[in-house]
N, C-alpha and C positions, 0 to 999 in steps of 0.2 A: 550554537545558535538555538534559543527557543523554539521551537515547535511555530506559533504565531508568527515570527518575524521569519521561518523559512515558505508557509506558506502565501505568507503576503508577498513574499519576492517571485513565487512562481505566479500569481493573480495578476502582481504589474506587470514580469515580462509575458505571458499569456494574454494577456488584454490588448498590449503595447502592438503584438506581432498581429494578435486576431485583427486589429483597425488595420493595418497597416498592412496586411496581406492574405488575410483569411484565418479558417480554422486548421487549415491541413496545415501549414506553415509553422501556424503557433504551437501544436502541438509538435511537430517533429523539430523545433527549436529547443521546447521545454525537452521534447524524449533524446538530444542526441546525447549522449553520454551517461545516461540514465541507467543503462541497463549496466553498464560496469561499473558505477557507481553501489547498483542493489548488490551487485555479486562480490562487492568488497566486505560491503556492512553486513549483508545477511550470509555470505559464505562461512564469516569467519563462525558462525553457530554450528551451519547445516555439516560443516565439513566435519566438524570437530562432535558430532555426535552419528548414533545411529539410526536414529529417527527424528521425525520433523516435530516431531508433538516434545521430543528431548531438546531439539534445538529452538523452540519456540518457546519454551519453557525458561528455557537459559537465556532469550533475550528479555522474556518481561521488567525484568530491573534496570535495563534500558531505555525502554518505552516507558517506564513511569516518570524516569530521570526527565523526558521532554513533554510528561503530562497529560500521557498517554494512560487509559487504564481497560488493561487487555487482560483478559483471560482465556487458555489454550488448553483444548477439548482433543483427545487422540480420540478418532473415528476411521483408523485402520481396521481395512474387513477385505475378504477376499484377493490377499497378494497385494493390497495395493495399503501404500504406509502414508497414510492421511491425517491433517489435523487442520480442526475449526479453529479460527483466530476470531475473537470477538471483542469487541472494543466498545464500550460502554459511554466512550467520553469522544468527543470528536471535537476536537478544538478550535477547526476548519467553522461547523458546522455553530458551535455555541455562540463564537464571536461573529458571526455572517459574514465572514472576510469572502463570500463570492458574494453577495449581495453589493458590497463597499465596490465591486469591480464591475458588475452590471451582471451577474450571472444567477441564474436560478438557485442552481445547487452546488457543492462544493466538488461533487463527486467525481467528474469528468478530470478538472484538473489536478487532484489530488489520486484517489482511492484508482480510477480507472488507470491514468499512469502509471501507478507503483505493480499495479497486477497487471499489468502489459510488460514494464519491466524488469518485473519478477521474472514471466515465463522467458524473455528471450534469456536473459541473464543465467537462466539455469536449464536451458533449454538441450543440454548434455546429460544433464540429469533425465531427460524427461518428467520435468516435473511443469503442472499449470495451477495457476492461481484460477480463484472466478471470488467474485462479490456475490453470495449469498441474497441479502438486506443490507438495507443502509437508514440509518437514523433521518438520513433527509426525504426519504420516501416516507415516512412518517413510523419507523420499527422502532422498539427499542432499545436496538445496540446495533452497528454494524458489524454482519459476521462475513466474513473470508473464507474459502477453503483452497488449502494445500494439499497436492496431491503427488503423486511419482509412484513407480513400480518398487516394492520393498526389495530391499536390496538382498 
């Protein structure tokens, strides 16, 4: 599935639940399954390397496959094994698939979910996402950081 057509499914079923029962609802509709779904996709990197900046490295060919154009920065410093994810292109964002739904920005449904579950998803790791910037705040790329204790 295209990048476009996976997030216009989470905009309808998020829109659909937010009329229909609020935002706590819609969002833990959109989040249930979420988190073991990220620990399928992004384990199969994190697991299979030694660092985050190695496994982020090894998905970008992924991410460009659904249109995605990310570039990944190792900013490990003091015991702790970190990398920026930056992403130049926001597909969300270009085509206004939150506007087409009534929504300001895209970020809540998309980028805020994936880094919520990210953390619980690898939350073994001790590792936590956070959103940096984001291109709908008006930056010119949204950037990510990943973090955990080096192993």
């Amino acid at each position: 599935m295209n990048p476009l057509d996976m997030f216009r499914e989470k905009f309808v079923l998020y829109r659909k639940v937010f009329d229909e029962s609020g935002e706590k609802k819609a969002w833990d509709s959109l989040f249930d399954g979420y988190p073991e779904r990220q620990r399928k996709n992004m384990g199969k990197y994190i697991d299979k390397h030694n660092t985050l900046a190695e496994a982020f490295s090894d998905a970008v060919a992924a991410y460009k496959q659904i249109g995605m154009e990310m570039q990944v920065v190792d900013v490990s410093n003091n015991g702790i094994d970190a990398v920026l994810e930056i992403q130049h292109v926001c597909p969300a964002l270009n085509f206004n698939l939150h506007k087409d739904f009534g929504f300001e920005k895209p970020c809540h449904v998309i980028c805020e979910m994936d880094i919520a579950a990210t953390n619980k998803a690898f939350s073994d790791l001790n590792m936590k996402g956070s959103i940096l910037c984001s291109q709908a705040d008006g930056h010119s790329v949204c950037m990510f950081k990943y973090e955990r204790p080096k192993k």
